[in-house]
C-alpha positions as CSV (number, residue, x, y, z in Angstrom):
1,X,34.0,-64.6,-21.2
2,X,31.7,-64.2,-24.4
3,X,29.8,-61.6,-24.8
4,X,26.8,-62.7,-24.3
5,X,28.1,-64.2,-21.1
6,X,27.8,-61.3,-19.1
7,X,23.7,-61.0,-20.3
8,X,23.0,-64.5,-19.5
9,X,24.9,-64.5,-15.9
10,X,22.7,-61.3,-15.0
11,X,19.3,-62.8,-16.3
12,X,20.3,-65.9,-13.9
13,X,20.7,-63.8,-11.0
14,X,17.3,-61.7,-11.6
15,X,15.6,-65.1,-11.4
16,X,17.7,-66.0,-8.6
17,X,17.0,-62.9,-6.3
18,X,13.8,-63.0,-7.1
19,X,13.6,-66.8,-6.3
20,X,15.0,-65.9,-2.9
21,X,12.9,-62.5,-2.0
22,X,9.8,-64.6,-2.8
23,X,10.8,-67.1,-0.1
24,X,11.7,-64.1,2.7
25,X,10.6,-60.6,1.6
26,X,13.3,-58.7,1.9
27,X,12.1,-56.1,-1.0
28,X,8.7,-55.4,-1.4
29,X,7.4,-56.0,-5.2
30,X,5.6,-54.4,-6.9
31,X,2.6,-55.0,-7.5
32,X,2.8,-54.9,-11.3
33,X,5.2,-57.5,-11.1
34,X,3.5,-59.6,-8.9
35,X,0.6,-59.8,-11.4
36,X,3.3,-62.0,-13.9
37,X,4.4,-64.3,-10.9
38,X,3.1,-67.5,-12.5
39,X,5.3,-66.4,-15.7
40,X,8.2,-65.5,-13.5
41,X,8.8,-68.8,-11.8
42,X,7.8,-70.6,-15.2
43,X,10.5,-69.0,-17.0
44,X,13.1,-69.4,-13.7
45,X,12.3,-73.2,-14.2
46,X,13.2,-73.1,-17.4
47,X,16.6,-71.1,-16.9
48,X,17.0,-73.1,-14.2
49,X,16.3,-76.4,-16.9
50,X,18.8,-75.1,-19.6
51,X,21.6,-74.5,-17.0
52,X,21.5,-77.8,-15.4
53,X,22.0,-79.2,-19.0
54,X,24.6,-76.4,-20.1
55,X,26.5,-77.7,-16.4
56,X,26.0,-81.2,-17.8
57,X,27.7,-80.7,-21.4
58,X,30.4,-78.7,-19.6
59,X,31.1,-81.6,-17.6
60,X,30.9,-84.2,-20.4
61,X,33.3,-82.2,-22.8
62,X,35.4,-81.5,-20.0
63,X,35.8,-85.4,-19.5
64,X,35.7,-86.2,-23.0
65,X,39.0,-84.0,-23.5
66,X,40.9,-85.8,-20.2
67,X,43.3,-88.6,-21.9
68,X,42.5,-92.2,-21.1
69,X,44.9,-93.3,-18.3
């Protein structure tokens, strides 16, 4: 894994917990953080964006390698 793999893989699941506990509450936030919801969930979308495409490319080069049978 690169380097910065290990970063990016624990950014995505800070969004994704957070996704979740906003759904059922299981930890109570702060209210701090509450204050930056709208700039939470903006930037989860776009994480959420840029991995759909990164999964996309992956899939592409991965078929682009496969020899024409």
């Amino acid at each position: 894994m690169q380097k910065g793999g290990i970063l990016w893989f624990i950014v995505y699941l800070v969004f994704g917990i957070y996704f979740i506990n906003s759904s059922f509450n299981f930890i109570k936030i702060p209210e701090v953080i509450s204050n930056f919801n709208q700039w939470i969930i903006l930037l989860g979308g776009v994480l959420i964006l840029l991995g759909g495409i990164n999964h996309f490319r992956a899939i592409r080069n991965k078929n682009k390698s496969r020899p024409s049978s």
